[in-house]
N, CA, C and O atoms as a CHARMM CRD file, in Angstrom:
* protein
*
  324
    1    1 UNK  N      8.13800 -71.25900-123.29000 PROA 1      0.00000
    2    1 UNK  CA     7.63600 -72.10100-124.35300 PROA 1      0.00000
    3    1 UNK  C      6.21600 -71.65000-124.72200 PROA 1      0.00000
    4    1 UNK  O      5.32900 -71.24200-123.97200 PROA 1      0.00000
    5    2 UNK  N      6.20700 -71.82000-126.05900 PROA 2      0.00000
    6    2 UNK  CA     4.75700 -71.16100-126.43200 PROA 2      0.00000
    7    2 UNK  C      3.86200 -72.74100-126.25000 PROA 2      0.00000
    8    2 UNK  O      4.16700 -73.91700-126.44800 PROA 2      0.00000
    9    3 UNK  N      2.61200 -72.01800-125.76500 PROA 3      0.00000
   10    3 UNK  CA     1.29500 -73.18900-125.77000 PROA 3      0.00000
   11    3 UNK  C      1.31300 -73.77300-127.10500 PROA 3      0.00000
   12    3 UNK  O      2.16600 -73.61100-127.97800 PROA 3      0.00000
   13    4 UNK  N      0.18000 -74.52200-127.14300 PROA 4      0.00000
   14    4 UNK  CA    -0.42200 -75.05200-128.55200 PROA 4      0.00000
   15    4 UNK  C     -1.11700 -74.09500-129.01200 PROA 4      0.00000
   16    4 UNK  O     -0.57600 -73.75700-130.06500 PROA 4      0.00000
   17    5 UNK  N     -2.11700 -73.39400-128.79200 PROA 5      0.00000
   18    5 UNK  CA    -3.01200 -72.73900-128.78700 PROA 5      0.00000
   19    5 UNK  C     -2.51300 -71.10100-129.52100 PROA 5      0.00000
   20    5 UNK  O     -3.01100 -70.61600-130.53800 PROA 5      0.00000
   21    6 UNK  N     -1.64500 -70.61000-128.85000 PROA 6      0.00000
   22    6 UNK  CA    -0.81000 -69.50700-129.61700 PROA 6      0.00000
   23    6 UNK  C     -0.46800 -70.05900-130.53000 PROA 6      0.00000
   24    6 UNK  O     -1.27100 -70.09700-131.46200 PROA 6      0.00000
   25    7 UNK  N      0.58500 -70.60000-130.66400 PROA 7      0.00000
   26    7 UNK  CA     1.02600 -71.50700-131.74600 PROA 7      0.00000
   27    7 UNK  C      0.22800 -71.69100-133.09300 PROA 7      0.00000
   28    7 UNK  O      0.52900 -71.22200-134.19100 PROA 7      0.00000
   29    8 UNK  N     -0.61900 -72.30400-132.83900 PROA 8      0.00000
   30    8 UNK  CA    -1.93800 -72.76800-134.20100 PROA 8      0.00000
   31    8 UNK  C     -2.47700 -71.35200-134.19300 PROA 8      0.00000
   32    8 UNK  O     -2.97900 -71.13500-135.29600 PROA 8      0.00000
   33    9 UNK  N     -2.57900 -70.25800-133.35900 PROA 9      0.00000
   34    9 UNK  CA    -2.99900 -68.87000-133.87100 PROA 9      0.00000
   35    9 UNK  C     -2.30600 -68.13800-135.01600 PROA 9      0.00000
   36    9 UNK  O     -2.72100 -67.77000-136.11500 PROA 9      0.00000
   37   10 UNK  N     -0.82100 -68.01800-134.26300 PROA 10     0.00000
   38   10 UNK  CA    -0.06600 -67.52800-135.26600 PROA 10     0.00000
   39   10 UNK  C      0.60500 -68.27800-136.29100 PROA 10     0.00000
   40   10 UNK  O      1.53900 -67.77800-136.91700 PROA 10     0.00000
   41   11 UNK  N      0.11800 -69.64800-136.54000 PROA 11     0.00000
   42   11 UNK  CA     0.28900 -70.06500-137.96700 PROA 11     0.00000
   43   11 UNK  C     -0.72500 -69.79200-138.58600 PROA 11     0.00000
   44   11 UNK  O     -0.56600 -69.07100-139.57100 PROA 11     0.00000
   45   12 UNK  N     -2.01200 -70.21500-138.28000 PROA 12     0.00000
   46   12 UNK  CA    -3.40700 -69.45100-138.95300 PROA 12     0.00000
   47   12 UNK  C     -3.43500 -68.32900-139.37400 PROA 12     0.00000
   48   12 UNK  O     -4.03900 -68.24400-140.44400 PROA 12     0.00000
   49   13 UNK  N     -2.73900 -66.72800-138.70700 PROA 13     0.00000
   50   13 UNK  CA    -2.60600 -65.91800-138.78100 PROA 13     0.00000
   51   13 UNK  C     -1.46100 -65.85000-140.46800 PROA 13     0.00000
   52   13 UNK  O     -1.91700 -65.52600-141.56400 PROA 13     0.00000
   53   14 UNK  N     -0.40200 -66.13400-140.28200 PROA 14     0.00000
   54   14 UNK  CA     0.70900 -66.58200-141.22600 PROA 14     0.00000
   55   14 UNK  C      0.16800 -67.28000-142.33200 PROA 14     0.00000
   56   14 UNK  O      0.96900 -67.25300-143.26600 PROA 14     0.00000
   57   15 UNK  N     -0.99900 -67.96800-142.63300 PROA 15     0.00000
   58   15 UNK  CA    -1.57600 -68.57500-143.71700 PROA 15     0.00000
   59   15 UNK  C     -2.32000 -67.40100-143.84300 PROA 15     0.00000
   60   15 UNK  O     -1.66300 -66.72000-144.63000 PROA 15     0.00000
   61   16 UNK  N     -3.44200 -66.69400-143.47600 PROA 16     0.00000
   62   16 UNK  CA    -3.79600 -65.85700-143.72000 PROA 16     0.00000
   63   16 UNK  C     -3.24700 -64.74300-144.71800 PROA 16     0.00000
   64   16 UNK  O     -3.81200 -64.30700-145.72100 PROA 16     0.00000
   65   17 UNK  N     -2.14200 -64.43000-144.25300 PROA 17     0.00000
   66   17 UNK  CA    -1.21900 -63.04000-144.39700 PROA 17     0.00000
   67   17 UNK  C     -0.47900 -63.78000-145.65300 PROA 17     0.00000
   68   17 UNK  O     -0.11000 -62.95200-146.48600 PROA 17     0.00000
   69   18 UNK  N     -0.20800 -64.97000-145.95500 PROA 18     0.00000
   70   18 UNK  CA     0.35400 -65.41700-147.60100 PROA 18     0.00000
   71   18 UNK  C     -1.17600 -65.32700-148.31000 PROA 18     0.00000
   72   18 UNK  O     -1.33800 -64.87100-149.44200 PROA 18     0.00000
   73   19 UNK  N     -2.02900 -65.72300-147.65000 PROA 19     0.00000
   74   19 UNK  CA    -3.00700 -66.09200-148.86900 PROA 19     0.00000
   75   19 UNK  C     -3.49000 -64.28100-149.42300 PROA 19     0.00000
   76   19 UNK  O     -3.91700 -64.07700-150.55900 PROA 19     0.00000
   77   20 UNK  N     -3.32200 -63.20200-148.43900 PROA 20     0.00000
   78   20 UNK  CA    -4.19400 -62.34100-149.11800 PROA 20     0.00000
   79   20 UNK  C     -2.61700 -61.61800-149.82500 PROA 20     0.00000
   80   20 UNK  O     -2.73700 -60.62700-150.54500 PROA 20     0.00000
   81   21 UNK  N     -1.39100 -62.11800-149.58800 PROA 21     0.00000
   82   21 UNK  CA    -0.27900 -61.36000-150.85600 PROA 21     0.00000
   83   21 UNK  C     -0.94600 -62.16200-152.20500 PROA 21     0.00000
   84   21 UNK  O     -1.17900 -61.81700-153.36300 PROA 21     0.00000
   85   22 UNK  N     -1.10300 -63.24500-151.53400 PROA 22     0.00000
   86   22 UNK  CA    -1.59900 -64.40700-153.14900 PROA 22     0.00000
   87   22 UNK  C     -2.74300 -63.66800-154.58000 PROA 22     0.00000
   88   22 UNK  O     -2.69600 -63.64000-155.81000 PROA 22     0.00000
   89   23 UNK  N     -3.78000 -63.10900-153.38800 PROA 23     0.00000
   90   23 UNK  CA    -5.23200 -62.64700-154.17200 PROA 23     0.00000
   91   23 UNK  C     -4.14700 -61.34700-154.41900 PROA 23     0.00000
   92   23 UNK  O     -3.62100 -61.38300-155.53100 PROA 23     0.00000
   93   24 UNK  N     -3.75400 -60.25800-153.59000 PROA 24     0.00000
   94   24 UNK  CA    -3.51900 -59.51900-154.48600 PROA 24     0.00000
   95   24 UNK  C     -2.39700 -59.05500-155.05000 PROA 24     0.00000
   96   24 UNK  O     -2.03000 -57.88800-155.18800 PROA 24     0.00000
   97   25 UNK  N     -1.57800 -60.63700-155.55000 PROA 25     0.00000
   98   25 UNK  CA    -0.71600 -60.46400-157.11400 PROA 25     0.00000
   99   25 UNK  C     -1.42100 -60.69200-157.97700 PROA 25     0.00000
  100   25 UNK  O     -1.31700 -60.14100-159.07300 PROA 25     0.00000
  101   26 UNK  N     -2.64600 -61.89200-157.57700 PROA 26     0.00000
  102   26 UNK  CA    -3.56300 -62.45900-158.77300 PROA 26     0.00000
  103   26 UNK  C     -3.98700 -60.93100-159.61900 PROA 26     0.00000
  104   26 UNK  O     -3.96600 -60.81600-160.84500 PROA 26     0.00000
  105   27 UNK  N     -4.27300 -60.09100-158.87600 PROA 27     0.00000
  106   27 UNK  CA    -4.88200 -59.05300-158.88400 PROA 27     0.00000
  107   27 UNK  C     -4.40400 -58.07000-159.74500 PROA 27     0.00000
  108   27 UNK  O     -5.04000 -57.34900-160.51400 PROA 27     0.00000
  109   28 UNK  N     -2.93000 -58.13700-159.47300 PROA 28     0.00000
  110   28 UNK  CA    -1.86200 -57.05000-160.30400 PROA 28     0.00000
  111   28 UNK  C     -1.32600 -57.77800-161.61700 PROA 28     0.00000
  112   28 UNK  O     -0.82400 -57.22500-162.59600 PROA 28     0.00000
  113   29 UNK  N     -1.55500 -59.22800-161.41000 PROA 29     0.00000
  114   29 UNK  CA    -1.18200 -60.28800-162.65800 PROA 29     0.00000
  115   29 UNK  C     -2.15600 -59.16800-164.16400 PROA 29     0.00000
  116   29 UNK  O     -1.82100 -58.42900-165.08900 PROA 29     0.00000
  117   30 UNK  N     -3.16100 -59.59100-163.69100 PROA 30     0.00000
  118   30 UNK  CA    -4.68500 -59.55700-164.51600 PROA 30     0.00000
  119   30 UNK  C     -4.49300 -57.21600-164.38000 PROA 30     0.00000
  120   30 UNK  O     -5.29500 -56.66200-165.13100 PROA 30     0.00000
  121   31 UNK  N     -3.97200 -56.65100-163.90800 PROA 31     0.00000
  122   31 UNK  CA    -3.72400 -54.97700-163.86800 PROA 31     0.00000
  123   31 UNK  C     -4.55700 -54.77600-163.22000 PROA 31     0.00000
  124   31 UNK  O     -4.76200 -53.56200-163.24000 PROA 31     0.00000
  125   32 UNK  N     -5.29000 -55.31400-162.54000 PROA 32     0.00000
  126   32 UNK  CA    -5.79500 -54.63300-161.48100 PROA 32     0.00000
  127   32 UNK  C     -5.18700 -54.18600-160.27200 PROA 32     0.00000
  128   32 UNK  O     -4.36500 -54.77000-159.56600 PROA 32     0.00000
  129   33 UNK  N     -5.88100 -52.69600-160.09300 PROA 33     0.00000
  130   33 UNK  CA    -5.42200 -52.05900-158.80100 PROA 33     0.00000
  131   33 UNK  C     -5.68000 -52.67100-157.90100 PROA 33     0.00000
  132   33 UNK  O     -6.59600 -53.49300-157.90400 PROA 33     0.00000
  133   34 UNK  N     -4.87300 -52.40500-156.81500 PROA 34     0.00000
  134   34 UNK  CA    -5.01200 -53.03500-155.34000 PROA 34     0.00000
  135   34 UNK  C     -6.62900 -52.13900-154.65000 PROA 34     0.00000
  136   34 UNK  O     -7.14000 -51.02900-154.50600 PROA 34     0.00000
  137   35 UNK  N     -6.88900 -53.87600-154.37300 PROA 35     0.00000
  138   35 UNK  CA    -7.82400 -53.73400-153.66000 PROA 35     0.00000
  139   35 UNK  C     -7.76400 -52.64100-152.37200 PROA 35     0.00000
  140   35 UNK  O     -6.72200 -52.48400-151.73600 PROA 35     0.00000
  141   36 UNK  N     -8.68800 -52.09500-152.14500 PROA 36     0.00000
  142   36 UNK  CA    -8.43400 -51.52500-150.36200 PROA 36     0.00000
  143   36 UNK  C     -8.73500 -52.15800-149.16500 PROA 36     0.00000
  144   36 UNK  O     -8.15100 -51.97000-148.09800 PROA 36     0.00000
  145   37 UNK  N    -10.15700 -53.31200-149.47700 PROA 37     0.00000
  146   37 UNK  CA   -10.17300 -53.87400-148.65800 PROA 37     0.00000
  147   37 UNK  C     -9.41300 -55.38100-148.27500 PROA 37     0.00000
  148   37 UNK  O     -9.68700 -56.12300-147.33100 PROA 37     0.00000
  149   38 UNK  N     -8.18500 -55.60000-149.52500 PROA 38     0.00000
  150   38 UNK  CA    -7.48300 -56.60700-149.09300 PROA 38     0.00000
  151   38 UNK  C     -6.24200 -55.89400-148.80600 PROA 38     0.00000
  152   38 UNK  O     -5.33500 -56.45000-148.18700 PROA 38     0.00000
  153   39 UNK  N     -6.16700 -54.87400-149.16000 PROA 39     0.00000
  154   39 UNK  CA    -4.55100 -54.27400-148.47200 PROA 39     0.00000
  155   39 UNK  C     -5.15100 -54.05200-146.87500 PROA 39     0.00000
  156   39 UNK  O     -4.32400 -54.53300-146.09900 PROA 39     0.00000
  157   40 UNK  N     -6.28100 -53.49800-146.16800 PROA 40     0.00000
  158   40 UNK  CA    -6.10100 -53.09700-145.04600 PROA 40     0.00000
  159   40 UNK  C     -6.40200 -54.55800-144.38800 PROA 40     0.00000
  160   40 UNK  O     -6.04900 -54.62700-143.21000 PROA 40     0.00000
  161   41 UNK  N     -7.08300 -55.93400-145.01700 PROA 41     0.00000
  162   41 UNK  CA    -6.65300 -56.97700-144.15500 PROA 41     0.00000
  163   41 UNK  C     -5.25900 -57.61300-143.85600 PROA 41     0.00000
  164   41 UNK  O     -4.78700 -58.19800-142.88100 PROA 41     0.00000
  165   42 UNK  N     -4.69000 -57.19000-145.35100 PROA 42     0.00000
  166   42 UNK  CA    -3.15300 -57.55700-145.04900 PROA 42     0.00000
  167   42 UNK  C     -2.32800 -56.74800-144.35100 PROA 42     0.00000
  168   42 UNK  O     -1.15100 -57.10400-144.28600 PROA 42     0.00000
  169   43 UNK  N     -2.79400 -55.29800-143.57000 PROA 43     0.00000
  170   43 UNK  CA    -2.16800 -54.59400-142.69500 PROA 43     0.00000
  171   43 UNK  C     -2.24300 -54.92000-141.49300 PROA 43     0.00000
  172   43 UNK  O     -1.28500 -54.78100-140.73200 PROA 43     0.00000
  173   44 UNK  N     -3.43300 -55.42600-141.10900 PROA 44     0.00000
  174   44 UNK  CA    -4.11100 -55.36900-140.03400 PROA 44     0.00000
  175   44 UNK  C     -3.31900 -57.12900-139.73900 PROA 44     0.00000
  176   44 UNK  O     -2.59600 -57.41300-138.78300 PROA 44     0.00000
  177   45 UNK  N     -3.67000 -57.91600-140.68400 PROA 45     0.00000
  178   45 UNK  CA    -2.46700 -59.10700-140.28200 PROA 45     0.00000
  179   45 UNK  C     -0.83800 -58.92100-139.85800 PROA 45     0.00000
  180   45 UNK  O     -0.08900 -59.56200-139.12100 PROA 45     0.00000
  181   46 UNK  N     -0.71500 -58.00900-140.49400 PROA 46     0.00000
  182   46 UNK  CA     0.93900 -58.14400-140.90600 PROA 46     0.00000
  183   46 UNK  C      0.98800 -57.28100-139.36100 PROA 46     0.00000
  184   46 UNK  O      1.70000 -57.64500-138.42500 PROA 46     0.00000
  185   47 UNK  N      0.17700 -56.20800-139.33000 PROA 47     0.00000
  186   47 UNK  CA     0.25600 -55.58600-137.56400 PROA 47     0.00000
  187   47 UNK  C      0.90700 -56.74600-136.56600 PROA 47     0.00000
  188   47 UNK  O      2.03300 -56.82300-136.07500 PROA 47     0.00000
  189   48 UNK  N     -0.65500 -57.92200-136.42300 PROA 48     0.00000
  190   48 UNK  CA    -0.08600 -59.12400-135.49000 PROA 48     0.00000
  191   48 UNK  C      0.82400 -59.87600-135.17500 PROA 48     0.00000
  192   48 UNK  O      1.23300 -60.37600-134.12800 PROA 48     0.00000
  193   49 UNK  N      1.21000 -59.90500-136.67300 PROA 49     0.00000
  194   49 UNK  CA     2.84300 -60.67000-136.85300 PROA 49     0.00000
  195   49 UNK  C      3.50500 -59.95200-136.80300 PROA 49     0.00000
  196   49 UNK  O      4.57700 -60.55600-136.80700 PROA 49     0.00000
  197   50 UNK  N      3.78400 -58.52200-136.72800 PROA 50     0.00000
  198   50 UNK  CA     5.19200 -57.80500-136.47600 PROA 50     0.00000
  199   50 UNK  C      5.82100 -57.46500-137.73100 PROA 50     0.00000
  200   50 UNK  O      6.91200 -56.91600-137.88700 PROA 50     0.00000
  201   51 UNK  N      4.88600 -57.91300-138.73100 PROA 51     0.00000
  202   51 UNK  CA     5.38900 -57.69900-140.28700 PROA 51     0.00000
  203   51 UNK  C      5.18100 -56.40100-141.10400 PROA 51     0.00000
  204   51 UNK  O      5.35500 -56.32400-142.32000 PROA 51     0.00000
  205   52 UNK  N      4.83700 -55.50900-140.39100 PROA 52     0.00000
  206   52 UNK  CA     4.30200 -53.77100-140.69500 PROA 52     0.00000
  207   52 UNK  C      5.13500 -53.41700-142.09100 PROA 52     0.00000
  208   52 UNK  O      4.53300 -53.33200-143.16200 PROA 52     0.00000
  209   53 UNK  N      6.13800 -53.27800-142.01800 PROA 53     0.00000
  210   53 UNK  CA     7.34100 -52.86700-142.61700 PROA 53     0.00000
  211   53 UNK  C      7.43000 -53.47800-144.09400 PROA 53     0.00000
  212   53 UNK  O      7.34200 -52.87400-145.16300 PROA 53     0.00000
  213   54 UNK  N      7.67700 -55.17100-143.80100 PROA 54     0.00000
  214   54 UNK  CA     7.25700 -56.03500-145.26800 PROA 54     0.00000
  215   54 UNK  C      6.11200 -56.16100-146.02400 PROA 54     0.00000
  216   54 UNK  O      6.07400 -56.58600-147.17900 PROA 54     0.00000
  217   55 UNK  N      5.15700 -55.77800-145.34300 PROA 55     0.00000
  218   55 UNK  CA     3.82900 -56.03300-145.86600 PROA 55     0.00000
  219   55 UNK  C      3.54900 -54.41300-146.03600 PROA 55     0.00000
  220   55 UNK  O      2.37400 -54.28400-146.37700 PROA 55     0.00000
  221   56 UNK  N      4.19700 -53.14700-145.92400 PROA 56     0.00000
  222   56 UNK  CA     4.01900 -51.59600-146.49500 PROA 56     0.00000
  223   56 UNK  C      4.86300 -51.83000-147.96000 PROA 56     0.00000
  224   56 UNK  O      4.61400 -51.32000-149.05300 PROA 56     0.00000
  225   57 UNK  N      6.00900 -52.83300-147.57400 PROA 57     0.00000
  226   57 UNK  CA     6.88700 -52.74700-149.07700 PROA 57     0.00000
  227   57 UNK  C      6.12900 -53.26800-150.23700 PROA 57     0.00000
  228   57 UNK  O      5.72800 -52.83000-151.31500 PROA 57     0.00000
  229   58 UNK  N      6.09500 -54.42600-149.55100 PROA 58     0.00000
  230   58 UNK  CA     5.30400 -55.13500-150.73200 PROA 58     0.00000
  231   58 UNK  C      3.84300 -55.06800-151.42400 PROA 58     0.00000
  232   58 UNK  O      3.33300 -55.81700-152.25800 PROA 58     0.00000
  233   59 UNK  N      3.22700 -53.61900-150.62500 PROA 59     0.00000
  234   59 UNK  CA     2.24100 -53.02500-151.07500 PROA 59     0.00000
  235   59 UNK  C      2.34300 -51.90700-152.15800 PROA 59     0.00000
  236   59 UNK  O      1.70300 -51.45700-153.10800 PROA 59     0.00000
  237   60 UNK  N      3.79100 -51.66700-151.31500 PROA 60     0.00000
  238   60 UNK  CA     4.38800 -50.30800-152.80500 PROA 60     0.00000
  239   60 UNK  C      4.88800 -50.97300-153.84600 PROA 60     0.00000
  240   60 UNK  O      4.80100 -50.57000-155.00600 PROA 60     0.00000
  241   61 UNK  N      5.38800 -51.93100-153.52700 PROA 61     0.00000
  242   61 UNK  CA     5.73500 -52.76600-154.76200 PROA 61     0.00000
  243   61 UNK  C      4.86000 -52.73400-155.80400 PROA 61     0.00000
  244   61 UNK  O      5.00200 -52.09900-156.84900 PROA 61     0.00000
  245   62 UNK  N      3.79900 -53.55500-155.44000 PROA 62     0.00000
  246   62 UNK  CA     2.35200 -53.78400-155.91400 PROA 62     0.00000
  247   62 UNK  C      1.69900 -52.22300-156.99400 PROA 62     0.00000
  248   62 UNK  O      1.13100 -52.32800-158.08100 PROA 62     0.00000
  249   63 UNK  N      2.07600 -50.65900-156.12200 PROA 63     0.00000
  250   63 UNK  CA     1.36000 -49.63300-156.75400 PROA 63     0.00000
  251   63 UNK  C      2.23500 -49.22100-157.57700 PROA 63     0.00000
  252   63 UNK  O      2.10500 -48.05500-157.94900 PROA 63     0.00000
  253   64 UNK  N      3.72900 -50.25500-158.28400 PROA 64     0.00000
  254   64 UNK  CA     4.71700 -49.34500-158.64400 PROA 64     0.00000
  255   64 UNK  C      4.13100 -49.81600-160.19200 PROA 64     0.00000
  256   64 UNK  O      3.59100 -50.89500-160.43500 PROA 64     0.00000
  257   65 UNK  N      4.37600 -48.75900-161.12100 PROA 65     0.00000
  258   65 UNK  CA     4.25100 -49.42700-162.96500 PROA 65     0.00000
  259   65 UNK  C      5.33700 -50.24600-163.15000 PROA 65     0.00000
  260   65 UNK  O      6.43700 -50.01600-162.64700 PROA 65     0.00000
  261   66 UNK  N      5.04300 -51.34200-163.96100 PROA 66     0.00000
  262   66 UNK  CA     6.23500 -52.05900-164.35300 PROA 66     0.00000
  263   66 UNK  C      7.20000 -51.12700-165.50000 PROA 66     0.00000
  264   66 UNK  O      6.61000 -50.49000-166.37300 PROA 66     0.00000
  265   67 UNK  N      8.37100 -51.11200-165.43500 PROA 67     0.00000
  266   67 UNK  CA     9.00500 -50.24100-166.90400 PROA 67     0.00000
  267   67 UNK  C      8.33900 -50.39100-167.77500 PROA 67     0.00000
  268   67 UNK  O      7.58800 -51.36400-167.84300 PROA 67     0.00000
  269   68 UNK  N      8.41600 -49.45400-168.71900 PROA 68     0.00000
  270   68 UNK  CA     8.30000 -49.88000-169.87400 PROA 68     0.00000
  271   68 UNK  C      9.64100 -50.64000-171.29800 PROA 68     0.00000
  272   68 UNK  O     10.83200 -50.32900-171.33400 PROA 68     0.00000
  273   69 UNK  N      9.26500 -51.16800-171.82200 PROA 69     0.00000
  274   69 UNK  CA    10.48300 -51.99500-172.61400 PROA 69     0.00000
  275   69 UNK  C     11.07500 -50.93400-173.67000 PROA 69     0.00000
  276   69 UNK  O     10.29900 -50.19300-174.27400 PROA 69     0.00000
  277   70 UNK  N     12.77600 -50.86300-173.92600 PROA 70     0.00000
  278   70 UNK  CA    13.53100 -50.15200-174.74300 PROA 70     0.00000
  279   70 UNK  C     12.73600 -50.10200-175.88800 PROA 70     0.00000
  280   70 UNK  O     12.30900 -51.10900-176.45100 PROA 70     0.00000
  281   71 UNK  N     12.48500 -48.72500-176.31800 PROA 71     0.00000
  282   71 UNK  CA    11.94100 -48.74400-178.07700 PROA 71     0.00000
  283   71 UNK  C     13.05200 -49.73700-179.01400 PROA 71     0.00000
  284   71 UNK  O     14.28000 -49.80700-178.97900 PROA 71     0.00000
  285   72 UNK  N     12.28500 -50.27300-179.64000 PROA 72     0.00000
  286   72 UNK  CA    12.94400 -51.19600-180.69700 PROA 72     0.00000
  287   72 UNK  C     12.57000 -52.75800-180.16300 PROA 72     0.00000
  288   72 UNK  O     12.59600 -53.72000-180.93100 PROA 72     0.00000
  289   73 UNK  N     12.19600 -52.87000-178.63900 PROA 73     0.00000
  290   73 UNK  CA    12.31300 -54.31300-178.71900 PROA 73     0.00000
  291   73 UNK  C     10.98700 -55.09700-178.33700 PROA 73     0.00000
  292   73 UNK  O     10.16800 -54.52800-177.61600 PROA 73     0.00000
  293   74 UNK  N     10.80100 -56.10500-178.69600 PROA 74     0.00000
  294   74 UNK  CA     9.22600 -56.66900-179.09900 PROA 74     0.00000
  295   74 UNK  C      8.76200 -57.19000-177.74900 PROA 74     0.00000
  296   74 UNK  O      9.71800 -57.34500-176.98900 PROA 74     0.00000
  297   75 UNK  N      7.51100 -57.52900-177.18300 PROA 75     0.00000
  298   75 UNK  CA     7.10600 -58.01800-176.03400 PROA 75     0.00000
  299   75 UNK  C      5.84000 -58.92300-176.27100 PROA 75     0.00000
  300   75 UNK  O      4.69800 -58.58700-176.58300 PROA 75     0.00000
  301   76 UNK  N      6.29100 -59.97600-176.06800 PROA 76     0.00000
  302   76 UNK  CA     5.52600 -60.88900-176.38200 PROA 76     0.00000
  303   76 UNK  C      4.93100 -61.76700-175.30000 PROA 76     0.00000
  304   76 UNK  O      5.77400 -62.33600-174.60700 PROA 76     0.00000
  305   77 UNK  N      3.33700 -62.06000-174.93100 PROA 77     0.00000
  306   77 UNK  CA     3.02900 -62.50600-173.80300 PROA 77     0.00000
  307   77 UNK  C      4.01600 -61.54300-172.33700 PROA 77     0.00000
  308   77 UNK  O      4.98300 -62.13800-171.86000 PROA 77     0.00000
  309   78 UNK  N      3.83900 -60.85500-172.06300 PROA 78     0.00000
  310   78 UNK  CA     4.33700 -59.82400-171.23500 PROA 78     0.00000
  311   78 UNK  C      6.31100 -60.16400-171.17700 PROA 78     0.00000
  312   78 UNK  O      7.07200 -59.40500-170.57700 PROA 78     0.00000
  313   79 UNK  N      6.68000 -61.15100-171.76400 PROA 79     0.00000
  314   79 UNK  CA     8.11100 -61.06500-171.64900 PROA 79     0.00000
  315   79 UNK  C      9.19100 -60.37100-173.29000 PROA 79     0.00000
  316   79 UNK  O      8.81200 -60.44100-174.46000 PROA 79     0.00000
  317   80 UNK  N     10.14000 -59.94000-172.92800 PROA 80     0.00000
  318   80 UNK  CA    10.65600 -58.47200-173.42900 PROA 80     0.00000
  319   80 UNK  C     11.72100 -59.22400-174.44700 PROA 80     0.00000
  320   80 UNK  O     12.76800 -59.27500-173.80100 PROA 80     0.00000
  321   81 UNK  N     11.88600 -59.68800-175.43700 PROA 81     0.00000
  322   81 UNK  CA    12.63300 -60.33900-176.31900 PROA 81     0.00000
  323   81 UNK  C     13.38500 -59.69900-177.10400 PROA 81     0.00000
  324   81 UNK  O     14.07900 -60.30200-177.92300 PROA 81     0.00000
């Protein structure tokens, strides 16, 4: 059985590791590039939790261009009509 003490670590840890995916979608919302110093805190979290793997994807995710939309069709407020 885990203590209390671990416990409230690795949820602290787990709030942590959502809040810095949070700042940097805000980030990619608005086209900005990924930060470096919030990707290597979200590595260095995702290390503790065992999350290496999800938190590399969802960083490439992050460096990928969105498509671009079929010639001919209009884009309005970023959605493709």
């Amino acid at each position: 059985m885990m203590d209390l003490n671990s416990t409230a670590e690795h949820l602290q840890l787990a709030e942590r590791y959502e809040l810095l995916k949070l700042d940097l979608l805000e980030g990619a919302r608005y086209g900005r590039p990924v930060c470096p110093l919030l990707a290597g805190d979200l590595a260095t979290v995702a290390e503790q939790l065992g999350l290496e793997y999800e938190a590399q994807e969802f960083l490439d995710g992050l460096q990928q261009k969105p498509a671009e939309p079929e010639p001919g069709t209009l884009k309005i407020r970023g959605v493709v009509v």
